[in-house]
TORTI-357125 format. One record per residue (C-alpha): residue in three letters; x negated, y negated, z. Coordinates in nm, 3 decimals. Example, Ala and Ser with C-alpha at 12.3 -4.5 7.8 and 13.67 -1.06 7.14 Angstrom:
2
   type         x         y         z
    ALA    -1.230     0.450     0.780
    SER    -1.367     0.106     0.714
END
This chain:
100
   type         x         y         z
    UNK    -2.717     0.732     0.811
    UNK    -2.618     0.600     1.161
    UNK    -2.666     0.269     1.329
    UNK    -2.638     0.180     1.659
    UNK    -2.613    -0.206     1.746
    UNK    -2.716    -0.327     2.134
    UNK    -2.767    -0.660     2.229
    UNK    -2.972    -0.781     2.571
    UNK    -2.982    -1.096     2.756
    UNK    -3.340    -1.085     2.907
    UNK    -3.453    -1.238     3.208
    UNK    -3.605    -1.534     3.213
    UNK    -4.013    -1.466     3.224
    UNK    -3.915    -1.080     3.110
    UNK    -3.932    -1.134     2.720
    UNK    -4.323    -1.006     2.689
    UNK    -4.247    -0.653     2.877
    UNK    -3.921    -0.648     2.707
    UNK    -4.074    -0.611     2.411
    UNK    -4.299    -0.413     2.472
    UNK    -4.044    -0.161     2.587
    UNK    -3.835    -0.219     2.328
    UNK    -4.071    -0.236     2.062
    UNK    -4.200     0.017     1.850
    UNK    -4.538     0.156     2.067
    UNK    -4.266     0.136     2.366
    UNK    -4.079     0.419     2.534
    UNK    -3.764     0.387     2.363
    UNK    -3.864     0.425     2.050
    UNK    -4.173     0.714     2.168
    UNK    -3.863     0.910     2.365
    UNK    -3.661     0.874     2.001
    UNK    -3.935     1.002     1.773
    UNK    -3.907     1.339     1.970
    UNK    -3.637     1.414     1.740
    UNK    -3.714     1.418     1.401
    UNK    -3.343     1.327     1.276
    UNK    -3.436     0.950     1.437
    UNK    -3.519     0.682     1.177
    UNK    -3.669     0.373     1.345
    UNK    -3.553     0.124     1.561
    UNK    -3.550    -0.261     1.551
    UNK    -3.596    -0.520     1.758
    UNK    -3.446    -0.856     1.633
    UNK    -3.467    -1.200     1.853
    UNK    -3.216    -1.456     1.850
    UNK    -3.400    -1.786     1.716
    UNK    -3.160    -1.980     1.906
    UNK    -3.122    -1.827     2.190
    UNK    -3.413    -1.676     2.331
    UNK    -3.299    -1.472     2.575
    UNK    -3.057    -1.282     2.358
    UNK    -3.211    -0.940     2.140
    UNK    -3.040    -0.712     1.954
    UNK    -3.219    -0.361     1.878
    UNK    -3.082    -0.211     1.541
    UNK    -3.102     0.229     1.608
    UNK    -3.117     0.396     1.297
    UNK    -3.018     0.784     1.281
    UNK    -2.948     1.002     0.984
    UNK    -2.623     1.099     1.190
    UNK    -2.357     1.027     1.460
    UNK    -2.438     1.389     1.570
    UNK    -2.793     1.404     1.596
    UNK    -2.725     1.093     1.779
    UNK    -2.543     1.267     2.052
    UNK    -2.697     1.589     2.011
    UNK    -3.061     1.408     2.098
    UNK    -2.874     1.236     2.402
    UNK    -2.746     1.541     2.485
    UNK    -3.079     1.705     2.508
    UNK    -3.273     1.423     2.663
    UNK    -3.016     1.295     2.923
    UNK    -3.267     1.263     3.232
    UNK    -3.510     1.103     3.020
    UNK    -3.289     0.851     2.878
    UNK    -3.109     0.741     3.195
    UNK    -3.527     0.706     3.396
    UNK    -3.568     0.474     3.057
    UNK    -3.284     0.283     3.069
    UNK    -3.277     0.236     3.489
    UNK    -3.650     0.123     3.418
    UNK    -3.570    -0.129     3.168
    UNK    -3.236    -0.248     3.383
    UNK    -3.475    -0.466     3.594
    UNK    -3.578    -0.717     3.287
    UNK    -3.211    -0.798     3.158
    UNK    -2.921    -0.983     3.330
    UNK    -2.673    -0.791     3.055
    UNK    -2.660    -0.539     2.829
    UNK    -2.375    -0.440     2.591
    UNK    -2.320    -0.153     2.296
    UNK    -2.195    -0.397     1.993
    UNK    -2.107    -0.093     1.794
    UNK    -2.171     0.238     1.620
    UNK    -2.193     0.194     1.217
    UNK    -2.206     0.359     0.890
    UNK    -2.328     0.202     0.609
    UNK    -2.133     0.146     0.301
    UNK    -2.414     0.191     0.069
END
């Protein structure tokens, strides 16, 4: 298995449609499930801080991982520049492998 570890700082009045696109009916996760090496995705909300999210990308490998963004590069970056207008910052935290 492969994780990949993002966190978001959302825009203030953003957090519904955020959400939604991040969630699991959203197109992240519908653009993922084309490949059937994708696990799931989750989206986790800082209690504290509730403009901060962290989505949780599960994989079953590093490759697939770039093999999928490989094959769906045009369809990724219309995603991501979509979702660019409800977050003031966006950061990769990490790629990880499990230790058990």
């Amino acid at each position: 298995m492969f994780v990949i570890l993002w966190e978001f700082e959302v825009k203030p009045g953003c957090e519904t449609a955020f959400e939604f696109d991040y969630g699991p009916t959203g197109p992240w996760v519908l653009l993922f499930r084309q490949d059937s090496r994708y696990l799931e995705t989750r989206l986790l909300r800082d209690p504290f801080r509730q403009q901060i999210y962290l989505t949780v990308d599960y994989w079953s490998s590093r490759e697939s991982y770039l093999q999928f963004q490989e094959t769906h590069r045009d369809e990724y970056r219309a995603i991501d520049t979509q979702c660019e207008a409800l977050t003031v910052n966006e950061r990769k935290l990490g790629e990880f492998i499990p230790t058990s």
